[in-house]
Biopython code that builds the backbone (N, CA, C, O; Angstrom):
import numpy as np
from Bio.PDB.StructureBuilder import StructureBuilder

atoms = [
    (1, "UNK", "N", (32.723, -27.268, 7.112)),
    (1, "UNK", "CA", (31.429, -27.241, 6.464)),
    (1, "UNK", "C", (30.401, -26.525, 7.335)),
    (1, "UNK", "O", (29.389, -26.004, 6.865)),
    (2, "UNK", "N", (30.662, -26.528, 8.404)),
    (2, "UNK", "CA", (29.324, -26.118, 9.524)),
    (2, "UNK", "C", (29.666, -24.983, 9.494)),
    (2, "UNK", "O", (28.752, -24.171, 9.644)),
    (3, "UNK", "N", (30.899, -24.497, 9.320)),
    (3, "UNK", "CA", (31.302, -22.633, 9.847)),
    (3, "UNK", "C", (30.771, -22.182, 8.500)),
    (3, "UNK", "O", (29.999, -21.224, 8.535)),
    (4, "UNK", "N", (31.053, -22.706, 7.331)),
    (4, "UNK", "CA", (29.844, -22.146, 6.239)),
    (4, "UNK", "C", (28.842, -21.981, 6.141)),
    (4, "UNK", "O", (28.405, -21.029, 5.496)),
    (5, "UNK", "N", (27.924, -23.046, 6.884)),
    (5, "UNK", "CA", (26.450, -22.559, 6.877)),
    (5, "UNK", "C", (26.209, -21.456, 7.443)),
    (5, "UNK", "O", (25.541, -20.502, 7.045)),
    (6, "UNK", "N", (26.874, -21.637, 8.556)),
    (6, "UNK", "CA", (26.622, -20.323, 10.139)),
    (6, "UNK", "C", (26.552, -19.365, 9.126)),
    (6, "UNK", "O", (25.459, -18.916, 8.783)),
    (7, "UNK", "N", (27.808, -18.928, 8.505)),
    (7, "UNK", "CA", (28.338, -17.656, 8.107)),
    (7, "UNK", "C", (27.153, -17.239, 6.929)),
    (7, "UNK", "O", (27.053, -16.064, 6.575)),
    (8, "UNK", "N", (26.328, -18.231, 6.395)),
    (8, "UNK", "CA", (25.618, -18.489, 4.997)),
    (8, "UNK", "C", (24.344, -17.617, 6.194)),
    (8, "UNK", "O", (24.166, -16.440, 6.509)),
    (9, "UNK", "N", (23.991, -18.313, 6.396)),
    (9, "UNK", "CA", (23.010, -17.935, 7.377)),
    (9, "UNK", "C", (22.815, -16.555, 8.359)),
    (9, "UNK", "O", (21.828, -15.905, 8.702)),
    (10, "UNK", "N", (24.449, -16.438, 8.662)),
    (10, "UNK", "CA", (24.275, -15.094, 9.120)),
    (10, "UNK", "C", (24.287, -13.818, 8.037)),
    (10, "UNK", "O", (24.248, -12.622, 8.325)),
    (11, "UNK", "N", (24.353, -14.429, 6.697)),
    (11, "UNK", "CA", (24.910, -14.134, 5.464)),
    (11, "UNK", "C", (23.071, -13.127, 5.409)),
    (11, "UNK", "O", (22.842, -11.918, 5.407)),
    (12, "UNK", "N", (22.108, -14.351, 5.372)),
    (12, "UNK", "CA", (20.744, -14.438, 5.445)),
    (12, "UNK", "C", (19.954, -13.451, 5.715)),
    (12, "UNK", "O", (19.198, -12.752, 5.039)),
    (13, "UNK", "N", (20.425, -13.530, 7.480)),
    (13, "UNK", "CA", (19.444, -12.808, 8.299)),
    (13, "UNK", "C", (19.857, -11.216, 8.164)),
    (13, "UNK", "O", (18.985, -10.366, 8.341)),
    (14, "UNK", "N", (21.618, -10.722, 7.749)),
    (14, "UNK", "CA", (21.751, -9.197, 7.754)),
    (14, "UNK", "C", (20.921, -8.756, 6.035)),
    (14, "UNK", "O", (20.660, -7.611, 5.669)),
    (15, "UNK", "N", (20.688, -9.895, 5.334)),
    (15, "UNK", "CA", (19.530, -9.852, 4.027)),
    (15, "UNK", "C", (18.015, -9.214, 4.688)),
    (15, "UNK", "O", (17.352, -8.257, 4.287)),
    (16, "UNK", "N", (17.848, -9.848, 5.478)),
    (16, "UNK", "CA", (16.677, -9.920, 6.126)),
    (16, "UNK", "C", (16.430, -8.869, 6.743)),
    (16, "UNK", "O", (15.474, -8.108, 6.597)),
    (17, "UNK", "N", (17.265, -8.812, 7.427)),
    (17, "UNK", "CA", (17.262, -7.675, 8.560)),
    (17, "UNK", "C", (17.039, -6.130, 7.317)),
    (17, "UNK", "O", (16.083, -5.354, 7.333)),
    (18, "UNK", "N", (18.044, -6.089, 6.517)),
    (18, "UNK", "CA", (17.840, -4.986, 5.631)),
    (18, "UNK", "C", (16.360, -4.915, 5.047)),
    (18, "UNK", "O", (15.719, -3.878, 5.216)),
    (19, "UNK", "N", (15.865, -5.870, 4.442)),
    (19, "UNK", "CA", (15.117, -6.219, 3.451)),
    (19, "UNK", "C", (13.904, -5.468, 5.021)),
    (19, "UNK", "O", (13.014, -4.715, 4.623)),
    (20, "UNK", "N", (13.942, -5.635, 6.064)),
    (20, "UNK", "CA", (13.129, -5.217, 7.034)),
    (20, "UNK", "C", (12.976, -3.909, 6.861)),
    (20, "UNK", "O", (12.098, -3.247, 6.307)),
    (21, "UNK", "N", (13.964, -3.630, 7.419)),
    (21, "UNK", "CA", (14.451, -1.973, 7.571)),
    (21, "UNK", "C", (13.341, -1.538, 6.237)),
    (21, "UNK", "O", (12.160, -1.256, 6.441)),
    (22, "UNK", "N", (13.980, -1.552, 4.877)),
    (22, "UNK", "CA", (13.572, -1.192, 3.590)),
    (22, "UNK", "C", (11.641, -1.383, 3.762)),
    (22, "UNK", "O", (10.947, -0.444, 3.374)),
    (23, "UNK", "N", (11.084, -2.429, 4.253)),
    (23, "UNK", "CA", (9.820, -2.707, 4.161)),
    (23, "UNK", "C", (9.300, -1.394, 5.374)),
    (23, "UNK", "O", (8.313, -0.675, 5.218)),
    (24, "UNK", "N", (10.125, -1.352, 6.393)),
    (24, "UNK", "CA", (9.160, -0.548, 7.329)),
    (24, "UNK", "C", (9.608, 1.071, 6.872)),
    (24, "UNK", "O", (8.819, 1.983, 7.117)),
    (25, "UNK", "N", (10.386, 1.238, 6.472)),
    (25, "UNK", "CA", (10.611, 2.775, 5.895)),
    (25, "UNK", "C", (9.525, 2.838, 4.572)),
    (25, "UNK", "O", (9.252, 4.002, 4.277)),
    (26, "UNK", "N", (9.111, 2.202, 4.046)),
    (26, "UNK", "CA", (8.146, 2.136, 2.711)),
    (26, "UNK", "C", (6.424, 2.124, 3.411)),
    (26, "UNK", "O", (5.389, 2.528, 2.879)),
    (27, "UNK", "N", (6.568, 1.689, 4.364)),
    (27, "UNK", "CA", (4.817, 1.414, 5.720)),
    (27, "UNK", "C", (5.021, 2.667, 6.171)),
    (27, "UNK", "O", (4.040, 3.410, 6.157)),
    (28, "UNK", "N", (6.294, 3.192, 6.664)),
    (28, "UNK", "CA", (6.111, 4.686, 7.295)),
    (28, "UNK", "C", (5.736, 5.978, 5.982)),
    (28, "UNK", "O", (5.140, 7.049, 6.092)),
    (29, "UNK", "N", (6.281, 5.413, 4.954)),
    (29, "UNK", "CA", (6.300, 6.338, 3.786)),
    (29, "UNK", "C", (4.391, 6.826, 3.529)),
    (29, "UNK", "O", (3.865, 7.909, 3.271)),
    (30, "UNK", "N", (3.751, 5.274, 3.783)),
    (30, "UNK", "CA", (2.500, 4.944, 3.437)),
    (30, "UNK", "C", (1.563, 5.445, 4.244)),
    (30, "UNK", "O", (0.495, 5.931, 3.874)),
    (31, "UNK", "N", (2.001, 5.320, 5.496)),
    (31, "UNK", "CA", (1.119, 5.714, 6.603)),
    (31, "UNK", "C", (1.158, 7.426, 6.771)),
    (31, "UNK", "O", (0.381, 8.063, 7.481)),
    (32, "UNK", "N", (2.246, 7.996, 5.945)),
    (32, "UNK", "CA", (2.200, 10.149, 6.107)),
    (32, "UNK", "C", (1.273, 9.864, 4.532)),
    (32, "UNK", "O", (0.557, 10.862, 4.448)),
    (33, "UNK", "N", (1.074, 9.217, 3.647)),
    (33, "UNK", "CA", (0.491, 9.358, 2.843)),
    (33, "UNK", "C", (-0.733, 9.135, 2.458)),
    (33, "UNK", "O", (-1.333, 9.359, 1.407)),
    (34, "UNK", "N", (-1.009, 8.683, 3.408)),
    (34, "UNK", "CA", (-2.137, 7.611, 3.686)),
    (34, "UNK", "C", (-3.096, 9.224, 4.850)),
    (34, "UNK", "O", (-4.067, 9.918, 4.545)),
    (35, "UNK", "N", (-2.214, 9.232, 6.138)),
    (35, "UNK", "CA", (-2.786, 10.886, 6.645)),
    (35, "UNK", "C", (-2.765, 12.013, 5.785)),
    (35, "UNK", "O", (-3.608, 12.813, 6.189)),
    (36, "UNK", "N", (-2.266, 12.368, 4.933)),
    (36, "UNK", "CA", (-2.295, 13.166, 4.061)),
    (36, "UNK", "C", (-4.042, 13.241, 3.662)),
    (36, "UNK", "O", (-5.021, 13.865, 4.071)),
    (37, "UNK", "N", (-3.713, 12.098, 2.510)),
    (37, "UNK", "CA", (-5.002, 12.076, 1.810)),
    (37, "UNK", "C", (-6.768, 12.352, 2.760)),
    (37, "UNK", "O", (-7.821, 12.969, 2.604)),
    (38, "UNK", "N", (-6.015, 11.287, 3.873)),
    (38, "UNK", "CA", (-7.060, 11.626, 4.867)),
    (38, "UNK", "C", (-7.890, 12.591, 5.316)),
    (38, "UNK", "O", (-9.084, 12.623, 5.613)),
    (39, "UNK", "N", (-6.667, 13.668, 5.298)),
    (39, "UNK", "CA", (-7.009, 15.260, 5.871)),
    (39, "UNK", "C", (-7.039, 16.000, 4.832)),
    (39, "UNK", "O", (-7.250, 17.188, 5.077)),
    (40, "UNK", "N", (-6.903, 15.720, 3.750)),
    (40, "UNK", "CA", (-7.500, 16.460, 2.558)),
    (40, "UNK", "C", (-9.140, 16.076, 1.941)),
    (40, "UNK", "O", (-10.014, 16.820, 1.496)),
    (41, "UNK", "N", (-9.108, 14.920, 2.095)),
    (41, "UNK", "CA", (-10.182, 14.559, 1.905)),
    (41, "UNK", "C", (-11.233, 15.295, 2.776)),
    (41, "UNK", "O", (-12.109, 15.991, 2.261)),
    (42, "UNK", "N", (-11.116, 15.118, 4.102)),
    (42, "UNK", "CA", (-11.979, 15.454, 5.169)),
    (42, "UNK", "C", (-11.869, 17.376, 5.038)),
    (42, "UNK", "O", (-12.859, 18.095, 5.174)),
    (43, "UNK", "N", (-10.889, 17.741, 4.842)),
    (43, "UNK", "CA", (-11.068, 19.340, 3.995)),
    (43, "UNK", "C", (-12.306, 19.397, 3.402)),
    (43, "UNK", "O", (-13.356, 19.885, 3.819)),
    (44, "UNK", "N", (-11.931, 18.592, 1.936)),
    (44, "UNK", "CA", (-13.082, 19.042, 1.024)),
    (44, "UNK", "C", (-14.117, 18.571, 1.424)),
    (44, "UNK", "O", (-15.041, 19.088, 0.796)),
    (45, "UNK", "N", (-14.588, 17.615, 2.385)),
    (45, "UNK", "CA", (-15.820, 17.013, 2.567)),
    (45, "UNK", "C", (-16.851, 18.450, 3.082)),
    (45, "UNK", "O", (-18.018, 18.632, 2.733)),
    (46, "UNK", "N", (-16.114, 19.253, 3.897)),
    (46, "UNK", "CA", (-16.235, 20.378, 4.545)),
    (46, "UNK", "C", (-16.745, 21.156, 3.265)),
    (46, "UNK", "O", (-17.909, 21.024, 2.887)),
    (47, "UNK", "N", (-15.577, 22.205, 2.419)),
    (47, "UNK", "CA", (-15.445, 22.705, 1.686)),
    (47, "UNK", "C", (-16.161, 22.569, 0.370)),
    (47, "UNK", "O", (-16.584, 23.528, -0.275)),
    (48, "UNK", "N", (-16.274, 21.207, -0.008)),
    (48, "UNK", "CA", (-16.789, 21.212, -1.096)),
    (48, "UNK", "C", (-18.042, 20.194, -1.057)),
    (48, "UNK", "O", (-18.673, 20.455, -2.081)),
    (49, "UNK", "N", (-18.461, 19.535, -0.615)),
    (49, "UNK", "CA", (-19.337, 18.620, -0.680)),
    (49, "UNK", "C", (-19.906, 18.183, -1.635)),
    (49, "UNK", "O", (-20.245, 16.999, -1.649)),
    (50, "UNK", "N", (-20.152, 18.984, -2.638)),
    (50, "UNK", "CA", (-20.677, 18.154, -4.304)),
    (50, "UNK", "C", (-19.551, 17.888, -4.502)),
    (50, "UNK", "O", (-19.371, 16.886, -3.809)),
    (51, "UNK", "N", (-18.581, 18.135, -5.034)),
    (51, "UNK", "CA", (-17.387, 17.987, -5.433)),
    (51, "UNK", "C", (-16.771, 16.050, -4.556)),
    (51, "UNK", "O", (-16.236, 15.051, -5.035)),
    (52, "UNK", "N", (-17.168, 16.361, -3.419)),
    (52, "UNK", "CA", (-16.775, 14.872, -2.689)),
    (52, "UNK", "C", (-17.838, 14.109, -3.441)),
    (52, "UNK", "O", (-17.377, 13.449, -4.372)),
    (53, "UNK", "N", (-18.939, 14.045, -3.299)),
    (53, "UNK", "CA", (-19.967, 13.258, -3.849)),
    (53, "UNK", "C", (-19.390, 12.985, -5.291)),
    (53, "UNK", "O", (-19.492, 11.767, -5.435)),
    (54, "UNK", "N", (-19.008, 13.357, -6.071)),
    (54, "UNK", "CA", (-18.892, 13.370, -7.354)),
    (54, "UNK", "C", (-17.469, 12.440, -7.314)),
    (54, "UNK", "O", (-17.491, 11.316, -7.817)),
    (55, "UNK", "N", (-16.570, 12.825, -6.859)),
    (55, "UNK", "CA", (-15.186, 12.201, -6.662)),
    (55, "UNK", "C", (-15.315, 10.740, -6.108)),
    (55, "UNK", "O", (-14.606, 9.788, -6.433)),
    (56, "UNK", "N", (-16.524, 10.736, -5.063)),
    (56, "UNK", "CA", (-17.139, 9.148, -4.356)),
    (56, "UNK", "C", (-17.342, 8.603, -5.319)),
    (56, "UNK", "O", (-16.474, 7.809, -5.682)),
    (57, "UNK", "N", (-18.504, 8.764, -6.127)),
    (57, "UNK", "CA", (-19.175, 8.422, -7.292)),
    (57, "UNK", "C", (-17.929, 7.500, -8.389)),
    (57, "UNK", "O", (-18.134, 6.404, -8.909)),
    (58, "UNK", "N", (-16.884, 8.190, -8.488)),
    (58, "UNK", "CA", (-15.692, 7.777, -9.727)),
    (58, "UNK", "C", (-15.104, 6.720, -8.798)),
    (58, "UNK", "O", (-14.821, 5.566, -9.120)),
    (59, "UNK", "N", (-14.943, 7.359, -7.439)),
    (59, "UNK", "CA", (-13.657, 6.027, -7.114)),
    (59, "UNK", "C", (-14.991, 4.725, -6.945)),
    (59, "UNK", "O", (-14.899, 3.853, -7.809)),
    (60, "UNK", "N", (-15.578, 4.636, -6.440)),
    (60, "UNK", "CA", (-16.566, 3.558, -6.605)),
    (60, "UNK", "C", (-16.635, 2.887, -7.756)),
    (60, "UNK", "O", (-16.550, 1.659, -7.763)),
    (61, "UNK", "N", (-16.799, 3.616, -8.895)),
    (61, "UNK", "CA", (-16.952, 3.097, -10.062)),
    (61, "UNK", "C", (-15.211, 1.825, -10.830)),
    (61, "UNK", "O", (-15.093, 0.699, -11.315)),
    (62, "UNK", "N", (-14.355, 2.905, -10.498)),
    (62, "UNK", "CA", (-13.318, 2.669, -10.256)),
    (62, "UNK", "C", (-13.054, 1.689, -9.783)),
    (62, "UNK", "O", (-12.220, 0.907, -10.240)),
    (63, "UNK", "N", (-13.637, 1.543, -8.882)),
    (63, "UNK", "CA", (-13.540, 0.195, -7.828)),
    (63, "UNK", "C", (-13.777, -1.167, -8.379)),
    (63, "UNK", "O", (-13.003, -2.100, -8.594)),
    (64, "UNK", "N", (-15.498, -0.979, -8.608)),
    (64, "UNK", "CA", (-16.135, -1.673, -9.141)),
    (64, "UNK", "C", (-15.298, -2.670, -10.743)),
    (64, "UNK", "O", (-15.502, -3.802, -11.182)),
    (65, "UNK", "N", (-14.567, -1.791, -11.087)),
    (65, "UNK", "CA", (-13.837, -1.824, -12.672)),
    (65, "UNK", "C", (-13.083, -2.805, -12.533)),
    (65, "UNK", "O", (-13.143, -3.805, -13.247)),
    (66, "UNK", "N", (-12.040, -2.589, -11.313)),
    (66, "UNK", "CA", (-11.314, -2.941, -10.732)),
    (66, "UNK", "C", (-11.518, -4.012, -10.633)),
    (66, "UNK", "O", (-10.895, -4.783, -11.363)),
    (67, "UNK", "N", (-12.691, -4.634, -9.480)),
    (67, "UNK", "CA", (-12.856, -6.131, -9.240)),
    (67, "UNK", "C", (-13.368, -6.778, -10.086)),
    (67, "UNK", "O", (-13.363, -8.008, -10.137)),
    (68, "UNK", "N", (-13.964, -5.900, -10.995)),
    (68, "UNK", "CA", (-14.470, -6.996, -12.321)),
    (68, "UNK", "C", (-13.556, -7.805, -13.118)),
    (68, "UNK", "O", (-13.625, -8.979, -13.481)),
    (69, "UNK", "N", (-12.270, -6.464, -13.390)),
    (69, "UNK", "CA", (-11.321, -7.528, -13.825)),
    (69, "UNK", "C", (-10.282, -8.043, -13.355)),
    (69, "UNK", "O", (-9.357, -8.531, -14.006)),
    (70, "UNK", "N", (-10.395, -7.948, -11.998)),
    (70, "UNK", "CA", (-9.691, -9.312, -11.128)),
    (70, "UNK", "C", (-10.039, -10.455, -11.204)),
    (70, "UNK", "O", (-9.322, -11.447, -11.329)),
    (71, "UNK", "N", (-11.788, -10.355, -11.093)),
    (71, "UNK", "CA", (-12.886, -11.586, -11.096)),
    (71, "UNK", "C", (-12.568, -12.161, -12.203)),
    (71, "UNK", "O", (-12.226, -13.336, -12.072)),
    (72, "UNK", "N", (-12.558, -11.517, -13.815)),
    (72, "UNK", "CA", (-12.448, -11.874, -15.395)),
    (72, "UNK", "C", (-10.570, -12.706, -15.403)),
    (72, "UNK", "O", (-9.974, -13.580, -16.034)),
    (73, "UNK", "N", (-10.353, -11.954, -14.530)),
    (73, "UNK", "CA", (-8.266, -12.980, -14.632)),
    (73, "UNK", "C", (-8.725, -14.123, -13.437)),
    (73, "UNK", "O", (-7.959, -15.086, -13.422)),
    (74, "UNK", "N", (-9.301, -14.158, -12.917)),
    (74, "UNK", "CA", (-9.018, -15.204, -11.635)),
    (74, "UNK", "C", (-10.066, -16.379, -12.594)),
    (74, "UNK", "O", (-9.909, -17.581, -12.381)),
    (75, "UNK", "N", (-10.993, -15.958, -13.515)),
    (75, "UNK", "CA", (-11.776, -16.963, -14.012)),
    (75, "UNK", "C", (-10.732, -17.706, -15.260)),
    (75, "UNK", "O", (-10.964, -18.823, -15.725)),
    (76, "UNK", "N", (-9.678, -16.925, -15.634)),
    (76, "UNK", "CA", (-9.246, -17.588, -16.784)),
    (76, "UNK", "C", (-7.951, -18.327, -16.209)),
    (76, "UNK", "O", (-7.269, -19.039, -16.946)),
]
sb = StructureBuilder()
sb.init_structure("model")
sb.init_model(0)
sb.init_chain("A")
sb.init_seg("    ")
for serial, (resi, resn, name, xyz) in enumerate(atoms, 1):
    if name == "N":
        sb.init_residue(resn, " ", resi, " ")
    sb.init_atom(name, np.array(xyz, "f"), 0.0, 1.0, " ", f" {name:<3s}", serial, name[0])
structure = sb.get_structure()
């Protein structure tokens, strides 16, 4: 009975261990995508500057949309 758990358990952790692997290859995926946007952004801030203002303007709004109806599900 005990050499089953072990084995259950070691059964577990190579779950785990993968399920790791899989989470930090998906954070590395996030973090070139995440610099990406970064340095494009900071491009156009350069380049275009109304164009950023205007794009600020939406994701804000966006935003705003956003938490309203988080706020409207978390009330019901």
């Amino acid at each position: 009975m005990a050499l089953w758990g072990v084995e259950a358990a070691a059964r577990r952790v190579a779950e785990l261990e993968e399920e790791l692997r899989g989470l930090a290859e998906e954070l590395s995926r996030c973090q070139a995508d995440k610099e990406f946007v970064r340095s494009l952004w900071k491009h156009l801030e350069v380049s275009s500057p109304d164009l950023m203002q205007a794009v600020g303007l939406v994701v804000e709004r966006e935003k705003q949309k956003a938490e309203l109806k988080d706020r409207r599900v978390l009330e019901l």
